[in-house]
N, C-alpha and C positions, 0 to 999 in steps of 0.2 A: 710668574710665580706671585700668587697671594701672600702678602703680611697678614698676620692673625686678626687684626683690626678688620677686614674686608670679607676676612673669610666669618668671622662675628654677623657680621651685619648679613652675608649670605647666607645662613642658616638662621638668623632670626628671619629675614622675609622669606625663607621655606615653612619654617613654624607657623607665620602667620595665612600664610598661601593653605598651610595644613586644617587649621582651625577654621577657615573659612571651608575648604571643604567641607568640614567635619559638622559644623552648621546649617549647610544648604543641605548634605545627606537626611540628617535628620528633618529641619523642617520640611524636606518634599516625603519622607516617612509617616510624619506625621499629617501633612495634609491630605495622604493619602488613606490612612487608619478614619480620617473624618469625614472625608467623602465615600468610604463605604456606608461610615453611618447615615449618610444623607446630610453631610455638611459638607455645602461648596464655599468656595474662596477664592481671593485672585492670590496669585503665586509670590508677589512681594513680600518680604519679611514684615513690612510696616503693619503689613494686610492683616496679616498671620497675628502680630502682637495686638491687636487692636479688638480680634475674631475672639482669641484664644477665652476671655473671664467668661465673657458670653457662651460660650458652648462648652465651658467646662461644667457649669452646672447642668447644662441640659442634658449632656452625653453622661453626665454620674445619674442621673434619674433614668435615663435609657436603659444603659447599663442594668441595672437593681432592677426595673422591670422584666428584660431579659432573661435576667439568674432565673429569677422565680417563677 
């Protein structure tokens, strides 16, 4: 039998186990959405934040050329 103290701390590192999924989901999402535009990357999050300023201006100009 759990005390509420243990069962606390059991569902905070299920939250945080939660959120980390919820992070990897999306960044392999989104590096996926960028490699169809013709941006590749290595799979590290570091990667990811470092890629991200740089091809967000290039992929809004892609984009706008697209629409039109």
């Amino acid at each position: 039998m759990k005390t509420e103290a243990q069962q606390a701390v059991l569902a905070m590192h299920r939250m945080r186990q939660q959120l980390i999924m919820f992070r990897t989901m999306h960044m392999n999402g989104l590096r996926g959405f960028l490699t169809r535009c013709g941006e590749v990357m290595a799979k590290r999050r570091l990667a990811l934040d470092k890629a991200l300023p740089g091809f967000s201006g290039a992929l809004g100009e892609s984009l706008t050329q697209d629409a039109n």
